[in-house]
C-alpha positions in Angstrom: 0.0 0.0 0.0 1.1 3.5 -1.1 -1.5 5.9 0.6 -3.4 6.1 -3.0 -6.4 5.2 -3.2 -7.7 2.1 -5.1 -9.5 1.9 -8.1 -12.2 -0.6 -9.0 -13.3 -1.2 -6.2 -17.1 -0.5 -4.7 -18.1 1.2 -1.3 -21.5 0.9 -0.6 -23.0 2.5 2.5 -26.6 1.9 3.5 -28.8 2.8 6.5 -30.2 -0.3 7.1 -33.8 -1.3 9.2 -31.7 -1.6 12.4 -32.9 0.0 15.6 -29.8 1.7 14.9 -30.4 3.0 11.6 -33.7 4.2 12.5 -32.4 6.1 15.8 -30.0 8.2 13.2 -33.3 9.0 11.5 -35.6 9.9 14.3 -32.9 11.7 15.8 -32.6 13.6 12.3 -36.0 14.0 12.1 -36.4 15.3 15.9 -33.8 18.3 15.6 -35.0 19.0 12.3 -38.4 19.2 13.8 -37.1 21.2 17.1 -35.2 23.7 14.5 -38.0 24.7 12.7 -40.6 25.2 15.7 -42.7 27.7 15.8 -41.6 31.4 17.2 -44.5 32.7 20.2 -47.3 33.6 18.7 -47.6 37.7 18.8 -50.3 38.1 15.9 -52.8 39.7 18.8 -55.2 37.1 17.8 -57.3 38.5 21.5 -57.7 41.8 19.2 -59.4 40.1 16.5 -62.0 37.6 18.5 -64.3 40.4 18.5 -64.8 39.4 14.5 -65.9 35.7 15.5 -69.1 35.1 13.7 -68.9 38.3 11.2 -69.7 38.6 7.7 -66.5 39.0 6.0 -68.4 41.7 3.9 -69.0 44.1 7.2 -65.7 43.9 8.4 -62.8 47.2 8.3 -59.8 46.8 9.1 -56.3 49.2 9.2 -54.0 48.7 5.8 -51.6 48.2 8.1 -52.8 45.4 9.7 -50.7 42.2 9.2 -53.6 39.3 8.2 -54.8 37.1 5.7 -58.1 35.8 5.2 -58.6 32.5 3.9 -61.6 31.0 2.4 -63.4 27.6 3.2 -61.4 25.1 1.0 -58.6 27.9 -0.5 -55.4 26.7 -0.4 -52.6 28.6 1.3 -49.0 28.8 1.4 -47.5 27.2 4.2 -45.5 29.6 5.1 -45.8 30.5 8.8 -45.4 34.0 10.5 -46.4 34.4 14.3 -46.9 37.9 13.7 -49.6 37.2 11.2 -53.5 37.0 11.9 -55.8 34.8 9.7 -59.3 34.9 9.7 -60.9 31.8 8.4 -64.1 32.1 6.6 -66.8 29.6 6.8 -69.0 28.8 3.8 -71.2 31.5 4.7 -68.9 33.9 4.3 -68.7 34.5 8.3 -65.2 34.6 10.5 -65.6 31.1 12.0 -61.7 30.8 13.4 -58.9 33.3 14.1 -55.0 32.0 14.0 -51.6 33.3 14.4 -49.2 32.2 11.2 
């Protein structure tokens, strides 16, 4: 052996169904999850639960307020921001929940 490395040859690495294999992946999975959780919610969703039950149509709001409505069955991005309000609107056009992202 000279310290180069050998051609021809294979390597073949595999994470197999081993109760250790699978505790490299929860574990990956686990701080991935714990990386990515969720800031505290500051979207004052308390300000907004006056809305509960109001037609989307009589409701004002400030230009400057940070919130999305979303309709019965719209899809969303998944993008989350807890500084964000979003009024979810029932099939009756009515604020039925209020969340923060």
């Amino acid at each position: 052996m000279t310290g180069q490395p050998t051609t021809g040859k294979k390597i073949e690495v595999t994470i197999s169904h081993t109760p250790f294999g699978l505790g490299i992946v929860g574990l990956a999975a686990l701080f991935g999850l714990n990386a990515c959780a969720p800031a505290e919610e500051t979207c004052n969703r308390a300000g907004y639960t006056g809305l509960l039950g109001a037609s989307l149509a009589a409701i004002t709001v400030p230009n400057d307020a940070n919130l999305r409505v979303i309709m019965m069955g719209e899809i969303v991005t998944m993008d989350f921001d807890p500084r964000r309000a979003n009024l979810h609107i029932d099939a009756d056009g009515r604020v039925a929940d209020i969340t923060c992202g």
